[in-house]
N, C-alpha and C positions, 0 to 999 in steps of 0.2 A: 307585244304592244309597242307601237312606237314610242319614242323617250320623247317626252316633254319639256318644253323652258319653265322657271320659276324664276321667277325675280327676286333680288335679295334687296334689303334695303338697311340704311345704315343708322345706327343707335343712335337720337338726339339725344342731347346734351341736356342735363337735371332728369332723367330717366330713372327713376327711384324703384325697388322691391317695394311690392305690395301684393294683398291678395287679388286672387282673380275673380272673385268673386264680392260683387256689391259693389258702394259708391264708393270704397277705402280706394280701390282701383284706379282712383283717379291717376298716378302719377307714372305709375306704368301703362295705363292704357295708352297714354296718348304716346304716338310716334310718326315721326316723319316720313313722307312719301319721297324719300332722296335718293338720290341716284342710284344704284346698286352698286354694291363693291363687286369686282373681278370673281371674288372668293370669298363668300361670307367665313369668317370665323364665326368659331366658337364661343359668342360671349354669355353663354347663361351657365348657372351653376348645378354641379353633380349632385342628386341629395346623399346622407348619408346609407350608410347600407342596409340599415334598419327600417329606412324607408322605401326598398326598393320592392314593387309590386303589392304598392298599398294605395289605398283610393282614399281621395280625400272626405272626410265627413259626408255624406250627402249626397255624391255624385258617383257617376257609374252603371254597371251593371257586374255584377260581382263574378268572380270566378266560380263556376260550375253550373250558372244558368246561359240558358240558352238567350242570342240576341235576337230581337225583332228582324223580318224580314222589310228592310227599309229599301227604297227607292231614292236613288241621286242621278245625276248629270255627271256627262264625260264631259272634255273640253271640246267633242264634238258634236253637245247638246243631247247625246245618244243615253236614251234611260237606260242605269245601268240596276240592277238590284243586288244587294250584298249577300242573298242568298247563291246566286250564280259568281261572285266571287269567292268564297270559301268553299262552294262545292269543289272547285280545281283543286285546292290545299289549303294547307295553312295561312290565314294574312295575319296582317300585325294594322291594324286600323290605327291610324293616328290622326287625332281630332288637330285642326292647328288654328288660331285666331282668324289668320288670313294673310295674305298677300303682305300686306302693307309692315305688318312684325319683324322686326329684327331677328326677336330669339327663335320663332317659326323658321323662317328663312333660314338661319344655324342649324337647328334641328332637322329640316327636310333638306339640308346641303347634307348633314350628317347620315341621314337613309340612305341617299342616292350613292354616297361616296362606298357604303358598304355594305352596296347591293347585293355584288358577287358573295359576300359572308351570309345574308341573309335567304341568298338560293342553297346554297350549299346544307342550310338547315330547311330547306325546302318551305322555305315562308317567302310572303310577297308583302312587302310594304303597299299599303293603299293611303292614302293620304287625302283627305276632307276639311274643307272649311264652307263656311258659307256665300266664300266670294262666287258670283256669277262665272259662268263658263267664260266668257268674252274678259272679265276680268282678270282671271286664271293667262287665257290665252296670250292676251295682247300686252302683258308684261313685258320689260325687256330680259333677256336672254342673260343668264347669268353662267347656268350650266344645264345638263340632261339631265331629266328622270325616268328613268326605264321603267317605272311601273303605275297604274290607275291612278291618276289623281281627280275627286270625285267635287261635284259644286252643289252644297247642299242648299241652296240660297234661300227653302221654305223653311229652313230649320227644322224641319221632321227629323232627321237623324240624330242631329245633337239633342233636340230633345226627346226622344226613344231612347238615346243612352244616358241621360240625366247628365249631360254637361253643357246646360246653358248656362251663361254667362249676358243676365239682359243691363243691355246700358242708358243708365239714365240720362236724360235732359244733359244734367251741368256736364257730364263725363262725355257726351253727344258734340257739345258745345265746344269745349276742351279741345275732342281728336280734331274736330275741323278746321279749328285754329292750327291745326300742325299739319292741316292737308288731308287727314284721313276723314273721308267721306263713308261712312259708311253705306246708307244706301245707295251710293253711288255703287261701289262695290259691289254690295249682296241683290243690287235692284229690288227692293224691298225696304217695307218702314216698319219692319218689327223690331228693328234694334239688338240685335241678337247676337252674339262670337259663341265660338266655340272656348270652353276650357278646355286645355290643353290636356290630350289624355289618350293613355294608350290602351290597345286591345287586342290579346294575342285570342284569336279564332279559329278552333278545328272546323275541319269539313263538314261537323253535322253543326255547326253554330253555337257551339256551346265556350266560352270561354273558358280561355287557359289559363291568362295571366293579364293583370290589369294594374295599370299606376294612374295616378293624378295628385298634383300638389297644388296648392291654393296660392303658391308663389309662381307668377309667370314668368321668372326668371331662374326655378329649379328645373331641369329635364333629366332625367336617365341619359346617359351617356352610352353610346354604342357598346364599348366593353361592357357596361352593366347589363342593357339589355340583352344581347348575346350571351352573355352568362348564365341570365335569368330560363331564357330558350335553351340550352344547353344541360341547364339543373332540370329542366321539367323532361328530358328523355324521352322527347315525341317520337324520334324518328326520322322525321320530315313526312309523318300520315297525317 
């Protein structure tokens, strides 16, 4: 598959930890539409190790059942289905807010950067938000992503994998003041983000390994997740 652009965008200023979940949200959710940096860093934090490949209260679909077969958009509007992408192999599904996220933008800089480690264990990063194709697309260029990156914009998928994230009014009110339009974005007025959450998937759709944290500024860290891939002795089947 051809590599992709993503746009990165850079952390305003008073950006507070919070959960991801509900109106407490309010101070991380909101984030500016500013220019992209060259090279997003790294600015969200590692959890500790006792949290690595655990779902937050609620959300998810757990390790050892099988995923729905859900239907998304390529960035060339091409329906794609997530059963015909885990039938090739292994993916690692990562749910991301969207576009317009700093610590997303870190995090899917952080796939991309180590993509070649993640063929080598014969898994494919897929990458899903609710931003529309056209807003995926017409991003500016920050760097490539050599693998699927998918636009759930009815929110079927996130909510098939129980990691919505619905925002209210004031938090609505909030992001647009800092430029983030959401249905502009997702073309849609359900209001909906993805919580940020990973999903490691064999070829018959059954998960492997899953995380999610209620802070949108904790992420798994590429050595942890490779680690995690690594302990589980797939293979690469």
């Amino acid at each position: 598959m051809a590599a992709v652009a993503l746009a990165g965008c850079s952390k305003p200023a008073g950006d507070t930890a919070s959960a991801a979940t509900g109106p407490s949200a309010t101070g991380a959710m909101v984030a500016s539409a500013a220019t992209p940096a060259a090279h997003p860093t790294k600015d969200y934090t590692d959890p500790p190790a006792n949290r690595i490949g655990v779902l937050a209260p609620g959300t998810g679909i757990p390790v050892g059942q099988k995923v729905p077969d859900i239907h998304a958009r390529d960035l060339d509007h091409k329906d794609v289905s997530l059963s015909a992408l885990y039938a090739k192999g292994l993916i690692l599904l990562a749910f991301y807010r969207g576009g317009w996220c700093p610590y997303c933008s870190s995090e899917n800089h952080a796939l991309a950067t180590a993509y070649p480690e993640y063929q080598k264990r014969g898994v494919t990063p897929v990458t899903v938000s609710v931003d529309k194709p056209d807003a995926e697309a017409k991003t500016k260029a920050t760097y490539a992503i050599p693998f699927p990156v998918l636009s759930d914009s009815d929110a079927t998928m996130i909510e098939a994998f129980h990691v919505v994230n619905h925002i209210d009014d004031a938090t609505l009110s909030k992001m647009k003041g800092f430029g983030v339009d959401l249905e502009s974005y997702s073309g849609k007025t359900h209001h909906e983000i993805a919580i940020p959450a990973l999903f490691l998937i064999d070829r018959t759709g059954i998960v492997r390994w899953a995380h999610s944290d209620p802070d949108i500024k904790v992420r798994p860290s590429t050595a942890q997740v490779l680690a995690a891939i690594d302990g589980l002795r797939l293979g690469g089947t």
